[in-house]
N, C-alpha and C positions, 0 to 999 in steps of 0.2 A: 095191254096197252102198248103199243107202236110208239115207240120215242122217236122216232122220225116225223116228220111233219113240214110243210112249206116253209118255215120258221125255222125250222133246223137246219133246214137244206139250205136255205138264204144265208143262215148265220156262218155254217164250213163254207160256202162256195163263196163268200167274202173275207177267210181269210180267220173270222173272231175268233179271238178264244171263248169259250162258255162252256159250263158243262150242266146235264139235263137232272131233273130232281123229280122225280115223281110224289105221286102225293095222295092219298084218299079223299076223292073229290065228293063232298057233302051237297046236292042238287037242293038240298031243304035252306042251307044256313041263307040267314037273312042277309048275310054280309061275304060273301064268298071272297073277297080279296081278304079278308079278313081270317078270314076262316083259313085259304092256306097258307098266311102266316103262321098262324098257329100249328097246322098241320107240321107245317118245315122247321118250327122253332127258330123261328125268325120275326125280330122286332118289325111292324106293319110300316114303319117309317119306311124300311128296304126292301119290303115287297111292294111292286108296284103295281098297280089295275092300268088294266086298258081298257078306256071307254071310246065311243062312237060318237060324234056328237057333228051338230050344222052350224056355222058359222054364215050368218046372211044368205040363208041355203044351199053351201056348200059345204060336204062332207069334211069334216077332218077327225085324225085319230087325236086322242088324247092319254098320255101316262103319266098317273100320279099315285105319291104314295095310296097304298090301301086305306091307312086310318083316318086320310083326308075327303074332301068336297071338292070338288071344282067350282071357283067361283065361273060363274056364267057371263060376267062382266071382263076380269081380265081375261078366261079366253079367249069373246070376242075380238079385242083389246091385242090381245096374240098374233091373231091373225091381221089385224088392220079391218076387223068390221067392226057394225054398230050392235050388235046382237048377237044371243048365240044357244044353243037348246039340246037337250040329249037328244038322240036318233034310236028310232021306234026300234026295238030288239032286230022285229023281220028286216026291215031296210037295213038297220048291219048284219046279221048274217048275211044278206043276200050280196051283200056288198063287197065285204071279206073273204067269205067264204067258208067262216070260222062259226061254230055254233057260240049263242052268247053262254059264260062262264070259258070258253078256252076261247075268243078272243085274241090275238097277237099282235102285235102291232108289226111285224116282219113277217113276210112273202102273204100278205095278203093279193086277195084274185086282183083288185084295184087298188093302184097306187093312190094313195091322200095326201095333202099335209099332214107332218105329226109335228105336234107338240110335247116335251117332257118338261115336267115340274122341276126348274130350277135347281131347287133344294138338294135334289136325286145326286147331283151331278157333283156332291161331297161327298159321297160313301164310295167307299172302292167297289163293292160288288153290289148289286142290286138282284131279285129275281124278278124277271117278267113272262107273264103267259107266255109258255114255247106254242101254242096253237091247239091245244086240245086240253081239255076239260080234268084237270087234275095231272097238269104236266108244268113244270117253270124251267126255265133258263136261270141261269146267272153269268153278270157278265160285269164287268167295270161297264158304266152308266154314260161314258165316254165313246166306248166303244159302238154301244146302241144310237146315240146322237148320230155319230158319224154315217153309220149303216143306213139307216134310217133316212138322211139326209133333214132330219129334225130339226127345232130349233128347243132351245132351252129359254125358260120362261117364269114369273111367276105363275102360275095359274090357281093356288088353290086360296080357298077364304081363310 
């Protein structure tokens, strides 16, 4: 496995501090943000997922704790639309560039709106998808907002 990735490349050539975790990526578990908390020994609060989702059918990313939902309503709500819906696996990978389970929300192929949960942005470190499939970042959750050009939000139920 290559610890390098758009993701990583993004994160040193802006400067972040983070460093890379690898992990044994289970392709079966019903809950894969879940699952590599567990993997990392790390409570699911501070592993974060990145999903894909449309906001009045515009793409935006999404990063929230593992152990949560996103509500559908304050994402909308996020963005300034009226609605809002997961994105079909294939239209995000095609979108990112990233296969779903390693997902990133940094150096993806298209730039989105991202959104991050809030809550995230109380913990000093977080991990998030470094961009391949049994790989995380960790990084102060600050740091991600700012790279990212994110906003912070509630988003989850």
């Amino acid at each position: 496995m290559s610890k390098t990735t758009r993701a990583t490349q993004l994160l040193s050539q802006s400067g972040v501090t983070f460093s890379v975790h690898a992990y044994e990526y289970d392709p079966g578990a019903e809950r894969v943000g879940l699952q590599a908390a567990e993997a990392l020994g790390e409570a699911p609060h501070r592993v974060l997922k990145t999903l894909m989702a449309e906001v009045d059918g515009r793409p935006v990313c999404v990063v929230v704790p593992s152990d949560r939902e996103v509500s559908m309503k304050k994402l909308a709500s996020a963005f300034g639309g009226k609605s809002a819906n997961m994105m079909k696996p294939a239209d995000a990978e095609r979108l990112t560039g990233y296969h779903v389970g390693g997902i990133s929300p940094f150096g993806q192929k298209k730039s989105v709106p991202t959104a991050i949960e809030a809550s995230a942005l109380a913990e000093p470190l977080v991990y998030i998808n470094g961009g391949q499939r049994g790989l995380q970042v960790r990084l102060d959750p600050k740091d991600a907002l700012k790279t990212l050009k994110a906003i912070a939000a509630p988003l989850i139920a």
